[in-house]
LUMGU-450857 format. One record per residue (C-alpha): x, y, z; residue number from 1. Coordinates in nm, 4 decimals. Example, Ala and Ser with C-alpha at 12.3 -4.5 7.8 and 13.67 -1.06 7.14 Angstrom:
LUMGU-450857
R  xx  yy  zz  num
R  1.2300  -0.4500  0.7800  1
R  1.3670  -0.1060  0.7140  2
end
This chain:
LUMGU-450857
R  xx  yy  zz  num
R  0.0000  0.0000  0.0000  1
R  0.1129  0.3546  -0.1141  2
R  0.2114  0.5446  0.2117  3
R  -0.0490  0.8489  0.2933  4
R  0.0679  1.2081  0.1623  5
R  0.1088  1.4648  0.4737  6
R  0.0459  1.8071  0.3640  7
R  0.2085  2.0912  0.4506  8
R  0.0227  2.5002  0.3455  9
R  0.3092  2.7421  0.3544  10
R  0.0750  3.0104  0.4415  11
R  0.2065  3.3533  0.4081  12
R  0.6099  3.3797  0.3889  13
R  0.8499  3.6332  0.5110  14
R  0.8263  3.9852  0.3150  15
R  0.5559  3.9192  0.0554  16
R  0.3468  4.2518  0.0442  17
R  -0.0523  4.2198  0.1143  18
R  -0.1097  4.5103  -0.0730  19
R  -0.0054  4.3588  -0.3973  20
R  -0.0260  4.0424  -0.3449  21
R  -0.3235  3.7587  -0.1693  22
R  -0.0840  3.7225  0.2051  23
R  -0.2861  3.6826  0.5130  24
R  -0.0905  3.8934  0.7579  25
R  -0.3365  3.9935  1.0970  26
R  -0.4691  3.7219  1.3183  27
R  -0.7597  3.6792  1.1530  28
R  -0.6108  3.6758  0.7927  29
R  -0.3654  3.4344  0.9079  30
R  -0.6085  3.1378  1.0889  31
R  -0.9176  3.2158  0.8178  32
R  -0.6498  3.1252  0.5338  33
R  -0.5185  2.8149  0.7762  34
R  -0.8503  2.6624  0.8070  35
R  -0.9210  2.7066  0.4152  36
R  -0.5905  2.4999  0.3819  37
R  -0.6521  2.1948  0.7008  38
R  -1.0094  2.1982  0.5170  39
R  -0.8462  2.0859  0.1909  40
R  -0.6369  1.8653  0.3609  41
R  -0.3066  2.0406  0.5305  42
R  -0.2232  1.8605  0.8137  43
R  0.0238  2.1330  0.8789  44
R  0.0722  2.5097  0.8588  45
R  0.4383  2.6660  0.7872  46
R  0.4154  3.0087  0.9573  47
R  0.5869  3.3138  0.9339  48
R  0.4869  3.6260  1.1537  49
R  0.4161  3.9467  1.0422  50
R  0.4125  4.3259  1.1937  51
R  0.0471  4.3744  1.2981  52
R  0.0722  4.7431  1.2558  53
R  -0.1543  4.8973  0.9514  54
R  0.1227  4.9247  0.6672  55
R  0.4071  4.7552  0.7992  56
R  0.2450  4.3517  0.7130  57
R  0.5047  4.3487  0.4908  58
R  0.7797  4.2907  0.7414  59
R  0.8627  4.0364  0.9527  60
R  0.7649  3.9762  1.3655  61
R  0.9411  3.8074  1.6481  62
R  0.7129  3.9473  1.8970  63
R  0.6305  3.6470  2.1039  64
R  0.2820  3.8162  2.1602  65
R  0.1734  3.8126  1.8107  66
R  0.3181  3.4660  1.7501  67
R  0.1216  3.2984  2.0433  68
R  -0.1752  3.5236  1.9083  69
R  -0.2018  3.3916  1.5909  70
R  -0.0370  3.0180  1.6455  71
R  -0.3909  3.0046  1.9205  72
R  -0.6163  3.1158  1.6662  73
R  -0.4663  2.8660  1.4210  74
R  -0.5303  2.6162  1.6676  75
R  -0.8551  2.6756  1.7731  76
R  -1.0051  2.6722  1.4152  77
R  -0.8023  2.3690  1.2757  78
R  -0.8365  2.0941  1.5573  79
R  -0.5028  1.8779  1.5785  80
R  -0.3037  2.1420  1.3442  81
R  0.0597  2.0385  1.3485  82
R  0.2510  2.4056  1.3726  83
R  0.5603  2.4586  1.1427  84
R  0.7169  2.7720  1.2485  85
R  1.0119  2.9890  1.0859  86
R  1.2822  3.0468  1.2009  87
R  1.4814  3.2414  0.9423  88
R  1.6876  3.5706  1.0462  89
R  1.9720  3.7152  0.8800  90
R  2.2863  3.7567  1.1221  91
R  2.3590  3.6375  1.4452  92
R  2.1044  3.7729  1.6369  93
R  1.8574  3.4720  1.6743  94
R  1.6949  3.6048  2.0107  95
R  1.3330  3.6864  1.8439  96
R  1.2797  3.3281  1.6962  97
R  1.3717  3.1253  2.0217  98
R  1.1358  3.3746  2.1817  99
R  0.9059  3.2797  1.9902  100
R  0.9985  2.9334  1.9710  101
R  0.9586  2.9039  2.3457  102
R  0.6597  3.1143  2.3879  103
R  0.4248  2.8776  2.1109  104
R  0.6156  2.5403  2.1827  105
R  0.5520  2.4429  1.7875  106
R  0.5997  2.1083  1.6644  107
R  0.8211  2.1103  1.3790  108
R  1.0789  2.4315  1.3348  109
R  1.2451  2.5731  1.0116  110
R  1.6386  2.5230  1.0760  111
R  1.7879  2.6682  0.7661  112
R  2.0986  2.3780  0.6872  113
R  2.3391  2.5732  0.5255  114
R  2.4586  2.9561  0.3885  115
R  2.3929  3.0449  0.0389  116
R  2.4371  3.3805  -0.1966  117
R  2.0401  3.4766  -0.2123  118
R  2.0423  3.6418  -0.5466  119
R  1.8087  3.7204  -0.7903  120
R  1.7982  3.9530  -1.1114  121
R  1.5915  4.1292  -1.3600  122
R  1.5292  4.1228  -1.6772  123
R  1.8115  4.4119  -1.7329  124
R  1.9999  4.2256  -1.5621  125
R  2.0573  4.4382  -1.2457  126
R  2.0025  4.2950  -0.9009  127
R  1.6806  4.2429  -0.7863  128
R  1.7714  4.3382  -0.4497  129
R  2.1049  4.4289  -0.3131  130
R  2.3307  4.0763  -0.2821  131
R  2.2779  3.9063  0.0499  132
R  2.4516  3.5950  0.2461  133
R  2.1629  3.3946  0.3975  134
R  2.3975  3.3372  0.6994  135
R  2.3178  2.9817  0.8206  136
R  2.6574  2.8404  0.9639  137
R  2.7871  2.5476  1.2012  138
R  2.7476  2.7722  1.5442  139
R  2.4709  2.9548  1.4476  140
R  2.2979  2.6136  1.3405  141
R  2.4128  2.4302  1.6512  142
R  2.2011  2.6969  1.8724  143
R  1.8747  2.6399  1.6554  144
R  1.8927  2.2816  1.7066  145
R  1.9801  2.3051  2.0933  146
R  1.6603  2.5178  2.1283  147
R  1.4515  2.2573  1.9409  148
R  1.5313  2.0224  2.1489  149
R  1.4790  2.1404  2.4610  150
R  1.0956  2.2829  2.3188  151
R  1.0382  1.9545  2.2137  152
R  1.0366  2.0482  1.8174  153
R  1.1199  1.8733  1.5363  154
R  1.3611  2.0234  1.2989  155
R  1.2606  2.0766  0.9176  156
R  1.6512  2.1032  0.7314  157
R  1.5945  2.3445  0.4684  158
R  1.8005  2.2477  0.1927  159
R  1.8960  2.5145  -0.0338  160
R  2.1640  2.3382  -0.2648  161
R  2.2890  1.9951  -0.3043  162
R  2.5523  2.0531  -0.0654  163
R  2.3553  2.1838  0.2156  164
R  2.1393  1.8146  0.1224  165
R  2.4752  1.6291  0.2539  166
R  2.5662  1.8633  0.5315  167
R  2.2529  1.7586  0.7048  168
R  2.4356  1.3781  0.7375  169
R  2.7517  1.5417  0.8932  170
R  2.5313  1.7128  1.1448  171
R  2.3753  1.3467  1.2496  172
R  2.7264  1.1917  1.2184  173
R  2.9191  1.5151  1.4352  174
R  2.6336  1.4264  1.7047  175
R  2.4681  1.7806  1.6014  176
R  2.1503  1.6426  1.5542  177
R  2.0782  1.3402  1.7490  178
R  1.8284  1.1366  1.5865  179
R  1.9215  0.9675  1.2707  180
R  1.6106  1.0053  1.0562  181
R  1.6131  1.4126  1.0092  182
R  1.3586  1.5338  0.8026  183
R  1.4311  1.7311  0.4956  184
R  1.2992  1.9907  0.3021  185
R  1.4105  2.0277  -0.0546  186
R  1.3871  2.3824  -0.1420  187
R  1.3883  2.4216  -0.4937  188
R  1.3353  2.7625  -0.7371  189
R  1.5460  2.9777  -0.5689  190
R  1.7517  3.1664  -0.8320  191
R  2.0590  3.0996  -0.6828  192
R  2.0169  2.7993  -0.5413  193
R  1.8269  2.4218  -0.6885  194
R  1.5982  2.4220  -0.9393  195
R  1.2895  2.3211  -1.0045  196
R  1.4063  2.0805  -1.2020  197
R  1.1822  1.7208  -1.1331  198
R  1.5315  1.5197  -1.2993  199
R  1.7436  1.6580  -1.0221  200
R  1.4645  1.5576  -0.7277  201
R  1.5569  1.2116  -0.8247  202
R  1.9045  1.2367  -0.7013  203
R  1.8600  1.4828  -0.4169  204
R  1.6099  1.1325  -0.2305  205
R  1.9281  0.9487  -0.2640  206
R  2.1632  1.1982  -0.0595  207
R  1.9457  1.1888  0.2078  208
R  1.9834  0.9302  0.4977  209
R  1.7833  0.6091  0.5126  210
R  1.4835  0.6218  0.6956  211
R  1.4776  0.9973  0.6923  212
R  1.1479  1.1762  0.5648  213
R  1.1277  1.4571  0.3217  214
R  0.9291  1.7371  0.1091  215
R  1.0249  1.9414  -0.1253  216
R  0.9630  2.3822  -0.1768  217
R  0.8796  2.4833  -0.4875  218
R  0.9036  2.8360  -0.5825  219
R  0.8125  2.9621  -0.8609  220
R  0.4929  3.0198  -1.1346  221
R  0.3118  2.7231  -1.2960  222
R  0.6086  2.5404  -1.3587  223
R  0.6468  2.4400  -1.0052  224
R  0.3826  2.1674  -1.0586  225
R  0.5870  1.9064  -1.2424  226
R  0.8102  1.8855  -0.9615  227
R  0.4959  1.8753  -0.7103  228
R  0.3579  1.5417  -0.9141  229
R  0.7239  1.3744  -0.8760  230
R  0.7591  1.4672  -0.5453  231
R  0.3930  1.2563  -0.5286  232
R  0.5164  1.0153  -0.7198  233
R  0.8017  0.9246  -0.5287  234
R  0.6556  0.9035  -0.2126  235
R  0.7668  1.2271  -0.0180  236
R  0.5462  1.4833  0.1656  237
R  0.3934  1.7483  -0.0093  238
R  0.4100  2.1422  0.0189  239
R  0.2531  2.4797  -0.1003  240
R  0.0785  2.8068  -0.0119  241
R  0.1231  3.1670  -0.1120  242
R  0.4673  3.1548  0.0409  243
R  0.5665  2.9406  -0.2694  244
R  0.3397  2.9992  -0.5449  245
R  0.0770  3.2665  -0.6674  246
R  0.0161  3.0054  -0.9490  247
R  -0.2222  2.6814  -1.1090  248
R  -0.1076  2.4637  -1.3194  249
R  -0.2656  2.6269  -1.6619  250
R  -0.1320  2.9563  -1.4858  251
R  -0.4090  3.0704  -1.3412  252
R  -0.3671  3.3102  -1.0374  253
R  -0.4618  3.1011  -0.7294  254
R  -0.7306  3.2722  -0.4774  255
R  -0.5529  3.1687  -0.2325  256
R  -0.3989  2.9168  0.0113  257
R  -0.7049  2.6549  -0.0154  258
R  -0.6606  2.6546  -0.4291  259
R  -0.3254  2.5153  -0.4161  260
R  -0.3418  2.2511  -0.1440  261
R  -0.6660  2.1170  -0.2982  262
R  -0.4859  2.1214  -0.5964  263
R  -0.1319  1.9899  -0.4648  264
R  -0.4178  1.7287  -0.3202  265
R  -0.4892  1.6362  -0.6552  266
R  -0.1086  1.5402  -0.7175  267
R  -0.1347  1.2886  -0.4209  268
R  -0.4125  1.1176  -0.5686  269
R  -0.2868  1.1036  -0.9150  270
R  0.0343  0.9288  -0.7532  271
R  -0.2484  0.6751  -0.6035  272
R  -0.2090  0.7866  -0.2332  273
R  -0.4335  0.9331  0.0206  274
R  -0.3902  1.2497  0.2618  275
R  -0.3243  1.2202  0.6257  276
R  -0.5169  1.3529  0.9001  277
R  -0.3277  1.5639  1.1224  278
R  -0.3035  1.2202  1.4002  279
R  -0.1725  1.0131  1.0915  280
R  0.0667  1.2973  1.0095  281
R  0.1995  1.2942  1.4067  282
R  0.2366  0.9473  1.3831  283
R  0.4541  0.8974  1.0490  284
R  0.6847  1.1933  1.1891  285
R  0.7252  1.0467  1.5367  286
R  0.5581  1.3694  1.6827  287
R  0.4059  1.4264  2.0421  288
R  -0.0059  1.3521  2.0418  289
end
């Protein structure tokens, strides 16, 4: 039998604006798009926070006030959620996600694996925004994980490149990270990092350790949907939202977080597998009840 998809709704992202763009930001925006997703089928919700003050949704939040606010609403409206929460900040200074980290005790964290040049450009070819080092070293790393641990989360390795795929094994095998089935998440589309390239997804399942589970991120337009339907078909969890993708597969704007997963729902099911309920999804990740 064809193991049950778990789906994951990456529900808003980090600086996406909501004035140009369909991002649930306030409390409300945030669990009314959430229980559109769980609905669908997510089992769980990647969050990011946002500033709660009128014009500034834009930017990001590590007030540990707004993240319990809207992590309870989530909660209440989607019995059994599994939370997923970000942990991405630029420098050293990683005070305002382990405040949050303590203050919502989530269930699965973001721990960014690896550095990489972020980099994008336009069609000029001029930067898209000024170059930036995604800072995610050994130390810096080490702390996340320490923190997880002792808030009882699970870390989600965010693979940005092949090599960050194969750091993740030196982390289990340095003692790092304790467990030896770490869960991965393939991020794929970045312009300066993977693509979304459904050939290369085939070989990025074999770097990862035995017994480990995995999903991939797919950024991008309609093109991301390809490698959504391998990533079905070859057994591994499955992830979207307005985070990711703005885009249906005949490119089609989406209306919002419950389009895509009922239509990364659809993938599943083409690959002959079912959806897990947020208890099934605990279970098959080793998670607390």
């Amino acid at each position: 039998m064809t193991e049950k998809a778990i789906v994951t709704c990456a529900v808003t992202g980090v600086l996406t604006n909501p004035e140009q763009h369909p991002v649930p930001v306030t409390v409300e925006q945030m669990a009314a798009s959430c229980k559109e997703a769980f609905d669908a089928g997510a089992s769980i919700m990647h969050v990011h926070f946002r500033q709660q003050t009128p014009g500034k949704g834009h930017l990001p939040c590590w007030d540990p006030d707004v993240a319990e606010a809207i992590v309870k609403e989530i909660r209440a409206r989607c019995p059994g959620v599994i939370i997923n929460m970000s942990t991405g900040a630029i420098g050293p200074d990683i005070s305002g996600p382990l405040a949050c980290m303590e203050r919502i005790k989530p269930e699965i964290s973001a721990c960014n694996a690896g550095t990489l040049n972020y980099l994008k450009t336009k069609k000029d070819g001029s930067w898209a925004w000024p170059p930036m080092i995604f800072d995610n070293g050994v130390d810096k790393i080490s702390k996340f994980l320490k923190a997880m641990e002792s808030n009882g989360s699970m870390p989600e390795f965010e693979c940005f490149d092949v090599g960050i795929v194969r750091q993740v094994g030196l982390y289990v095998h340095n003692g790092m990270y304790k467990l030896n089935r770490p869960d991965y998440n393939f991020v794929m589309g970045v312009a300066s990092g993977m693509p979304t390239d459904p050939a290369l997804l085939e070989l990025l399942v074999k770097y990862r350790l035995p017994d480990s589970t995995w999903q991939v991120t797919a950024i991008g337009r309609e093109e991301v949907w390809p490698l959504h339907q391998k990533t079905a078909d070859l057994g591994g969890m499955l992830r979207t939202g307005v985070e990711d993708t703005f885009y249906l597969p005949n490119g089609d704007k989406a209306r919002g977080n419950g389009d895509l997963i009922e239509t990364i729902v659809g993938c599943a099911r083409a690959a002959g597998r079912e959806i897990a309920s947020p208890a099934e999804a605990r279970a098959m990740l080793h998670l607390a009840k």
